[in-house]
N, CA and C of each residue as an Amber inpcrd file, in Angstrom:
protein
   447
   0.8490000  -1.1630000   0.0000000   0.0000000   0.0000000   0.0000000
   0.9030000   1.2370000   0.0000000   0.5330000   2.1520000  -0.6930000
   1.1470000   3.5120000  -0.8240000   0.2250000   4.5170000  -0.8090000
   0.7040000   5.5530000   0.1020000   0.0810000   6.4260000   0.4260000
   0.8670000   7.7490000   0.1940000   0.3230000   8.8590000  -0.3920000
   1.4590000   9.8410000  -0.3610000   0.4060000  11.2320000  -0.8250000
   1.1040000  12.1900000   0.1300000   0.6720000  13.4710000  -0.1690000
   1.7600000  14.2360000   0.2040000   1.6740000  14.9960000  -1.2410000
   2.7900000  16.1520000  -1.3050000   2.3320000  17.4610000  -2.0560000
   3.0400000  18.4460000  -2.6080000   2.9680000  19.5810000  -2.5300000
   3.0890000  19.4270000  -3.9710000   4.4050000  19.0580000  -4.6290000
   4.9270000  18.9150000  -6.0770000   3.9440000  17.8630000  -6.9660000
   4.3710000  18.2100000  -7.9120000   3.7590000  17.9000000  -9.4670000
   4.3610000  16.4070000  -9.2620000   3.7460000  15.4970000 -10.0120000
   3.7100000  14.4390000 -10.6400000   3.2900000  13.4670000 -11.8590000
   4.6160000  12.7790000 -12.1980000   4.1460000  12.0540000 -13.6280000
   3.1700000  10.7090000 -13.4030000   1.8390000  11.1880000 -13.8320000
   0.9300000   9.9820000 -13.4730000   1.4220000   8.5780000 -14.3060000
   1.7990000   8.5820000 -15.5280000   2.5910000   7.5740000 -16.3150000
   3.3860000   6.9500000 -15.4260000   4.4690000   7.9340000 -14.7040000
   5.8920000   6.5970000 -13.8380000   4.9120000   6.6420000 -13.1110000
   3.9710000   6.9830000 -11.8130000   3.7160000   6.3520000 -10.8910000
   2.7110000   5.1540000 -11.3540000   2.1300000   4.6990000 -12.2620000
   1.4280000   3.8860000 -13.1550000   2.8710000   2.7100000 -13.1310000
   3.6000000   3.1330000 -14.2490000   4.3260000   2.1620000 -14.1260000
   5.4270000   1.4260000 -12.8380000   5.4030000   2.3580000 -11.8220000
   6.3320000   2.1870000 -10.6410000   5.0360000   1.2040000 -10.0920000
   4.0380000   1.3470000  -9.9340000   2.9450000   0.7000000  -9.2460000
   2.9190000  -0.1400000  -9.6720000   2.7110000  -0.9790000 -10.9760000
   2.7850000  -2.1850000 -11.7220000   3.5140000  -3.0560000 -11.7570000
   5.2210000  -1.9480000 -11.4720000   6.0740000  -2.7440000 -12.8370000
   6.3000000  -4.7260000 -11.4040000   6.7920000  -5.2640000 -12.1540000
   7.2140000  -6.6800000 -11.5000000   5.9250000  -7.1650000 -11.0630000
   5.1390000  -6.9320000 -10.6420000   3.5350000  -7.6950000 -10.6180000
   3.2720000  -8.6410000 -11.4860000   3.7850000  -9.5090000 -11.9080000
   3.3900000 -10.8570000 -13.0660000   2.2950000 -11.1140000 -12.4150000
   2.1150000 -11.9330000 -11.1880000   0.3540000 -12.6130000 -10.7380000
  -0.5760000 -11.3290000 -10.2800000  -0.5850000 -10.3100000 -10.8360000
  -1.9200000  -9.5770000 -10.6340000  -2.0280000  -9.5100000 -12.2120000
  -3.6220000  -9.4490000 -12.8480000  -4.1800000  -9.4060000 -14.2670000
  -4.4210000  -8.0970000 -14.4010000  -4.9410000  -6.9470000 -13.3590000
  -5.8030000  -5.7510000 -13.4560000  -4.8740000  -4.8760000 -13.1000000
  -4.9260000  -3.3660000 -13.0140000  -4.3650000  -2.3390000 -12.7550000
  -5.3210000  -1.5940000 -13.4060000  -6.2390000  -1.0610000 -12.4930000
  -7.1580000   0.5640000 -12.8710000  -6.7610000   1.6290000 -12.1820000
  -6.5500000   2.8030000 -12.6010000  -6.1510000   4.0410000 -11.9950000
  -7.4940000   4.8180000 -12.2500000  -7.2620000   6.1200000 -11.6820000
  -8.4750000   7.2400000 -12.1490000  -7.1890000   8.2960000 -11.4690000
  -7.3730000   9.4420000 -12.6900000  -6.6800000  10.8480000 -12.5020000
  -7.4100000  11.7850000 -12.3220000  -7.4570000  12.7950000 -10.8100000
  -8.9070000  13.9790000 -11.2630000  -7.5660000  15.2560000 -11.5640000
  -8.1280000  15.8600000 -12.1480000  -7.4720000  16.9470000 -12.8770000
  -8.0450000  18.3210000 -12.0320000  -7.4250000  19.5800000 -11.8420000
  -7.9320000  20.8570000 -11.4840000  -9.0800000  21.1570000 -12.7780000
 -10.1620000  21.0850000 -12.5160000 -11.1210000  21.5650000 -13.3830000
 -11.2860000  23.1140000 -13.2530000 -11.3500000  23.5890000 -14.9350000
 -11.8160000  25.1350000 -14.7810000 -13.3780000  25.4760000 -14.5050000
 -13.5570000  26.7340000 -13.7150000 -15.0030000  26.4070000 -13.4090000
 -15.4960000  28.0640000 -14.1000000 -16.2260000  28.0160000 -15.2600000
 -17.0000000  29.0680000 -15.8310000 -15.9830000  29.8820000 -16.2780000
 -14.8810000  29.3930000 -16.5650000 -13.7600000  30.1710000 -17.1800000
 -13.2490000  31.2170000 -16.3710000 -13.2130000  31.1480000 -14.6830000
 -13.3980000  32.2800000 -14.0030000 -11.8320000  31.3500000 -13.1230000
 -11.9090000  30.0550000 -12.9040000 -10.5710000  30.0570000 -11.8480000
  -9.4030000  30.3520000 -12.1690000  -9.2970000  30.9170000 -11.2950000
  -7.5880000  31.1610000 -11.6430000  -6.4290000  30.0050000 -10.7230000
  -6.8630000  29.1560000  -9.7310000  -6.1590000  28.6650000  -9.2390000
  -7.0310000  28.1580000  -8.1230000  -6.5330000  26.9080000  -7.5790000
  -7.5110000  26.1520000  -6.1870000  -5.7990000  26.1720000  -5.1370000
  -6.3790000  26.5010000  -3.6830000  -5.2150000  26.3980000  -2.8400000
  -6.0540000  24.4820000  -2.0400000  -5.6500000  23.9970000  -1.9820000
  -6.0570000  22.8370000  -1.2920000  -4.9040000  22.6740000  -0.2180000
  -5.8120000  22.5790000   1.3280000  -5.1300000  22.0830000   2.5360000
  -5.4430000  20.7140000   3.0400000  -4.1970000  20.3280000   3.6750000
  -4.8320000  19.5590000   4.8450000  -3.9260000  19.4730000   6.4370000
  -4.3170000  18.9170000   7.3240000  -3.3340000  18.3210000   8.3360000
  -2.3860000  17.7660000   8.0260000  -0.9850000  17.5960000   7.8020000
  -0.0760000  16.6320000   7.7860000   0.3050000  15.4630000   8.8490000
   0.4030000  14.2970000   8.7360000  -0.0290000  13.1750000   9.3130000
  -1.4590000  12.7270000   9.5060000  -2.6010000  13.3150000  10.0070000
  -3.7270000  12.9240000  10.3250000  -4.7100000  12.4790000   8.8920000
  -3.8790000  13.5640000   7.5990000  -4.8660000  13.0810000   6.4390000
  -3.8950000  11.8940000   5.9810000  -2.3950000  11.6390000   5.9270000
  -1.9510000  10.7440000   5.5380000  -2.8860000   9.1810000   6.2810000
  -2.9500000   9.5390000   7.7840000  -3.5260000   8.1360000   8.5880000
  -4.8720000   7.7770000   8.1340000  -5.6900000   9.0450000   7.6960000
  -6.9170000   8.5860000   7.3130000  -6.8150000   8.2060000   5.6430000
  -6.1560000   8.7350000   4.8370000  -6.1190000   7.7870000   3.8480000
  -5.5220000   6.3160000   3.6220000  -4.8060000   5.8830000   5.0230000
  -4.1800000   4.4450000   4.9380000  -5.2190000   4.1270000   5.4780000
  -6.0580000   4.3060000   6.5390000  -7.1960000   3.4690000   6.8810000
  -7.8610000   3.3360000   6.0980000  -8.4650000   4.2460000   4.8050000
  -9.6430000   3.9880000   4.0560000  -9.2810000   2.8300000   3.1800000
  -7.8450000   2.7850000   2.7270000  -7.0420000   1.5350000   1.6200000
  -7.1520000   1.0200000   2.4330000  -6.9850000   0.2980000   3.4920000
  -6.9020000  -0.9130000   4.4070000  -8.3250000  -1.1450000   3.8470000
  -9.1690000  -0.9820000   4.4550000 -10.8150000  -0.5410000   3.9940000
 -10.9490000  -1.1000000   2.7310000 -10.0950000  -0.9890000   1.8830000
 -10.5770000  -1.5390000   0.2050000  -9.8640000  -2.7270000   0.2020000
  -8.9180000  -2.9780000   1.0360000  -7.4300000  -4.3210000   0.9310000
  -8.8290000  -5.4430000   1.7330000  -9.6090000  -4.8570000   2.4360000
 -10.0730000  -6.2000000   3.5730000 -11.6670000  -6.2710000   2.4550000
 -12.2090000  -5.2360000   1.8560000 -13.1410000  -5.1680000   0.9680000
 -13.0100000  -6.6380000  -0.0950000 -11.9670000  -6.4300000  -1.2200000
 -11.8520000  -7.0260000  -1.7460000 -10.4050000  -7.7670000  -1.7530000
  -9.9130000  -8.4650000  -2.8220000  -8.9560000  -9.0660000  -3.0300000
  -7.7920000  -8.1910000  -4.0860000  -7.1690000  -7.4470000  -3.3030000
  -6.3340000  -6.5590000  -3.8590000  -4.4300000  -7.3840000  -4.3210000
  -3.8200000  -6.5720000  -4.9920000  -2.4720000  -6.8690000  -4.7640000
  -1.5710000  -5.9480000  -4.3610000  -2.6840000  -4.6720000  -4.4700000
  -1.8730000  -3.1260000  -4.0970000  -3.0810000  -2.2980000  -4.0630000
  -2.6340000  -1.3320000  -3.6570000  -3.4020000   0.2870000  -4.0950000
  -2.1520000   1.5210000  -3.5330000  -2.2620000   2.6190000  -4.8120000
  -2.0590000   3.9210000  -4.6140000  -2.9560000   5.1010000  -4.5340000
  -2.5670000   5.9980000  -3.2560000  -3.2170000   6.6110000  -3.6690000
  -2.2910000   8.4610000  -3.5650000  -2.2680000   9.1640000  -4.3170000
  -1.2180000  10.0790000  -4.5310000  -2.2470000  11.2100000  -4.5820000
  -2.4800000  12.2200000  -3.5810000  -2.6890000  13.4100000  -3.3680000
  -2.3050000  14.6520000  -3.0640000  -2.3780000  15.9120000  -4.3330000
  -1.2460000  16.7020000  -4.0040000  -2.4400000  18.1370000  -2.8040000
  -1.4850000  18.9570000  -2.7800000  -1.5470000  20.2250000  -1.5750000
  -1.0730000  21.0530000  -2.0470000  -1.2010000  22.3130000  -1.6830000
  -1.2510000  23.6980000  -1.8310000  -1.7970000  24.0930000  -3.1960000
  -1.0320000  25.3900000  -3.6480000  -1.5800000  25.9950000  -4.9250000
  -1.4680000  25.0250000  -6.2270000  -2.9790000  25.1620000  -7.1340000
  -3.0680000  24.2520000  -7.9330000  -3.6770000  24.8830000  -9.1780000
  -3.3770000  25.0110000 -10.5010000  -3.8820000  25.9560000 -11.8370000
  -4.6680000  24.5120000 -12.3230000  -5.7040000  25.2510000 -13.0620000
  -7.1390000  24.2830000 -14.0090000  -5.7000000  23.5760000 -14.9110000
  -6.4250000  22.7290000 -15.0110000  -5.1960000  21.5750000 -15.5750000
  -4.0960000  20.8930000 -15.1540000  -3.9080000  21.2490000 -13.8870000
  -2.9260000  20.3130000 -12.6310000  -3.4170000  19.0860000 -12.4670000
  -2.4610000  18.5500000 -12.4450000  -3.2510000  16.6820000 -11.4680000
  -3.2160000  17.2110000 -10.5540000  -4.1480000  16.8930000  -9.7130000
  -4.2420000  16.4790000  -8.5040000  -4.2990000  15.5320000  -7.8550000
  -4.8560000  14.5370000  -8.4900000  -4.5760000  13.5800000  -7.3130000
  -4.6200000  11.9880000  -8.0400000  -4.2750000  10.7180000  -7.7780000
  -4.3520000   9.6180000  -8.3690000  -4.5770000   8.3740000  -7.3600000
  -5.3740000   7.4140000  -7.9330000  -5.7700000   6.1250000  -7.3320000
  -5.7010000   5.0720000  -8.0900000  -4.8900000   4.2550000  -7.9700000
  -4.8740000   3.2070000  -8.4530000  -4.7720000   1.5580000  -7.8080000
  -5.6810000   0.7530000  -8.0860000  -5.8420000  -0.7410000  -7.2340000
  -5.0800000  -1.6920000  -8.7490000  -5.0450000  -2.3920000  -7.6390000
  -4.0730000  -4.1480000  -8.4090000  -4.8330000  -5.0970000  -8.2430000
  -5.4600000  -5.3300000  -9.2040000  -5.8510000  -7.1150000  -8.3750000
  -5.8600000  -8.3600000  -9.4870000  -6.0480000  -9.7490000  -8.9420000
  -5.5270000 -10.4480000 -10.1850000  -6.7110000 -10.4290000 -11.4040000
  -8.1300000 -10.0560000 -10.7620000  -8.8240000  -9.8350000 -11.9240000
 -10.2790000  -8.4490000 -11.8300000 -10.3410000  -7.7820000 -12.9610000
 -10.5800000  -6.6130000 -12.9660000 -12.0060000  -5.9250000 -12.2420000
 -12.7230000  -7.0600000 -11.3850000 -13.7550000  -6.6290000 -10.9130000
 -13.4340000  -5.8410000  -9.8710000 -12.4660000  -6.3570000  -8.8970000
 -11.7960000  -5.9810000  -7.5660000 -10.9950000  -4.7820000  -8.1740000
 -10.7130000  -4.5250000  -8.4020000  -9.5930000  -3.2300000  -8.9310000
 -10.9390000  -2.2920000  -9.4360000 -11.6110000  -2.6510000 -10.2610000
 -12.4900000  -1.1760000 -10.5590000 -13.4020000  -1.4870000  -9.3780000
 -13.8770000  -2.2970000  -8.8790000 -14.9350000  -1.4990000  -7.6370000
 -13.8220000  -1.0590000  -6.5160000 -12.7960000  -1.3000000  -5.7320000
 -11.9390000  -0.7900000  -5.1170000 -11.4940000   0.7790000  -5.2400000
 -10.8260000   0.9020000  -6.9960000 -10.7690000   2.3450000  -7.3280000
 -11.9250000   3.3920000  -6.8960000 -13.3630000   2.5220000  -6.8550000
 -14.0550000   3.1860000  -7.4250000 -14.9700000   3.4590000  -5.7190000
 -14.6190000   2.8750000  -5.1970000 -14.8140000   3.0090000  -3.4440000
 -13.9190000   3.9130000  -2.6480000 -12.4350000   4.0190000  -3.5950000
 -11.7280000   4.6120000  -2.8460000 -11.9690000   6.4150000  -3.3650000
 -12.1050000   6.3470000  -4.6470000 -12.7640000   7.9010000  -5.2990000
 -13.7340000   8.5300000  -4.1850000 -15.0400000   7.7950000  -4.2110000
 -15.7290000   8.0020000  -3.6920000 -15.7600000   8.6480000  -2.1100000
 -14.7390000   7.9000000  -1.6030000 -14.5540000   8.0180000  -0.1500000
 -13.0570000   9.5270000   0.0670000 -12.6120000   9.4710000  -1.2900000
 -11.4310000  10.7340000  -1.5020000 -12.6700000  12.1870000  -1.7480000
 -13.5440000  11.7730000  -2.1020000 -14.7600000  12.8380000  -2.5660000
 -15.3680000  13.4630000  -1.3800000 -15.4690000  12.5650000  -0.6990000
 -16.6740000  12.8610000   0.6180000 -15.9700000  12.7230000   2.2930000
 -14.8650000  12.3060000   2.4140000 -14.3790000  12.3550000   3.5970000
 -12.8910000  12.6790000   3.9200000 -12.1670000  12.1230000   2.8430000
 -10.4140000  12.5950000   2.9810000 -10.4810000  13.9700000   3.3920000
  -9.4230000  14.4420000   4.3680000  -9.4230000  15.3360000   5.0930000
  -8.3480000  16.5060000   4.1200000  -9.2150000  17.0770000   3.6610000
  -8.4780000  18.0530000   2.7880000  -9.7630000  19.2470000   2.3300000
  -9.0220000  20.2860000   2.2760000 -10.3670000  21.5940000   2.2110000
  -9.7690000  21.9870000   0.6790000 -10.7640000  22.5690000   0.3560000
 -10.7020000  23.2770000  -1.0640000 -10.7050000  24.4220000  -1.4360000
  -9.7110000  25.7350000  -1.5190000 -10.5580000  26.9770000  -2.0830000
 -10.3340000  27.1730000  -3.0880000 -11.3010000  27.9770000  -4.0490000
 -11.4040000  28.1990000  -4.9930000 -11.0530000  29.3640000  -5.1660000
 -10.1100000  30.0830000  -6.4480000  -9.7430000  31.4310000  -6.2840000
  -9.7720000  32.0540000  -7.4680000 -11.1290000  32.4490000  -7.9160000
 -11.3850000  33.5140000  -9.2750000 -11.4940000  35.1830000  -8.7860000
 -11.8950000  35.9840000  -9.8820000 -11.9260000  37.3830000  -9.9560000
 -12.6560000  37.9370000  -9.1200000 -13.7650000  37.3060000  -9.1980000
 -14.9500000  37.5360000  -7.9870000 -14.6020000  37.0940000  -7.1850000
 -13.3690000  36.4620000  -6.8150000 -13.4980000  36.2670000  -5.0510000
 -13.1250000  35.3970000  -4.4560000 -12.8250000  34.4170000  -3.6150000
 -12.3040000  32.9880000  -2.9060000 -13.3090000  32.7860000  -2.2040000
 -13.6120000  31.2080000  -2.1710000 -14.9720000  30.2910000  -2.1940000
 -14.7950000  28.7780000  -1.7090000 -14.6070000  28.5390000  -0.5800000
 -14.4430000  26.9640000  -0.2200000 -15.1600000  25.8030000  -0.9610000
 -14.8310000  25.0910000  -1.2530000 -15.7480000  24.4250000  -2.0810000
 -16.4240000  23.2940000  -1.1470000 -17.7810000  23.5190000  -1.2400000
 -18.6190000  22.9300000  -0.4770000 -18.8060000  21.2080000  -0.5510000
 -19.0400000  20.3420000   0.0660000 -19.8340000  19.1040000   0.0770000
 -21.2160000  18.8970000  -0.6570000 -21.2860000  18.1990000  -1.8150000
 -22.2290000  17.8880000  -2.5230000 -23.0540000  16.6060000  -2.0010000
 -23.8910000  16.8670000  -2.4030000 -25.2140000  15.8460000  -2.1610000
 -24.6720000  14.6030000  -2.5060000 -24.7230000  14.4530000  -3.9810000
 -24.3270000  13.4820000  -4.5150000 -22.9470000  12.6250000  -4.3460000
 -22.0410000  13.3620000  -3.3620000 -20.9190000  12.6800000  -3.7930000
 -21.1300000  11.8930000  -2.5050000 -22.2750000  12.3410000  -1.3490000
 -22.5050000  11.8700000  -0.3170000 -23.4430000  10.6420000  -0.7460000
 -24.2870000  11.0480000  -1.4140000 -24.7900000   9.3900000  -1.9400000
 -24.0600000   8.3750000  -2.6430000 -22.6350000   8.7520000  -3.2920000
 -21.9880000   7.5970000  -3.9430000 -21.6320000   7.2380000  -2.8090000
 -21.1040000   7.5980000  -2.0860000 -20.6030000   6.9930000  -0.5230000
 -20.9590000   6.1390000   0.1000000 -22.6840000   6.4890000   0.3110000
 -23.4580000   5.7650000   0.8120000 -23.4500000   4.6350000   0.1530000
 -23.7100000   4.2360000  -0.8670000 -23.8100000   3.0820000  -0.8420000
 -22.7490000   2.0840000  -0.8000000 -21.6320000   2.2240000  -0.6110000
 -20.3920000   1.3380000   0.2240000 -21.2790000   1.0770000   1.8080000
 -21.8800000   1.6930000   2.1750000 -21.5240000   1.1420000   3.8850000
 -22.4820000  -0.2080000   3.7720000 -22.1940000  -0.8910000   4.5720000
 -22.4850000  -2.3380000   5.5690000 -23.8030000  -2.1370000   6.2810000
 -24.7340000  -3.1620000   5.6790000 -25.9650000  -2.9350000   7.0300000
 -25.5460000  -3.5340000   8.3340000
């Protein structure tokens, strides 16, 4: 398991292939990249915070969370911090497993749970003004449906 949050830019390609490479008995490898989206042609830049250590611990618990979920061989998950321009990566997830059901519902549990609970704030910084970016409805219902009755 790899966990990492930093400040600097990254090549989603090597960490793709650093994550893979020597894995012969896993079949799957799905990633997902979210990108700084421009919003109404107005951002000029997102500052994103968090705690150092406390968001690293809560993103190893949530991968533990997907490792005991399903049948993994890995997961990354690479989240960057501070100032960020529309078209930056921000952030990457990627699961291993030997076949591709477990790797895309894993990725796709761990998105979900990077959406609605990873401990990281958002501002938004256009002409008109700086704007935290709020908690959506919806990203609270993809959530939901991971939990356990």
């Amino acid at each position: 398991m790899q966990i990492v949050v930093q400040e600097q830019p990254f090549d989603v390609g090597d960490r793709l292939n650093q994550f893979s490479a020597s894995r012969t008995d896993m079949g799957a490898v799905v990633s997902f990249t979210g990108i700084v989206r421009q919003v109404d042609g107005k951002l000029s830049d997102m500052m994103i915070e968090h705690y150092p250590g406390m968001t690293e611990k809560a993103l190893t618990s949530i991968a533990e969370d997907a490792v005991s979920r399903w049948s993994l061989g890995d997961v990354l998950v690479v989240h960057r911090y501070g100032l960020l321009a529309p078209g930056e990566v921000i952030m990457m997830v990627a699961t291993m497993s030997r076949h591709r059901a477990d790797a895309f519902a894993a990725a796709d549990f761990l998105m979900d749970y990077l959406k609605s609970r990873a401990p990281f704030w958002k501002k938004e910084r256009t002409a008109d003004g700086n704007a935290w970016v709020a908690a959506k409805d919806e990203d609270e219902d993809a959530l939901n449906r991971w939990q356990t009755p």
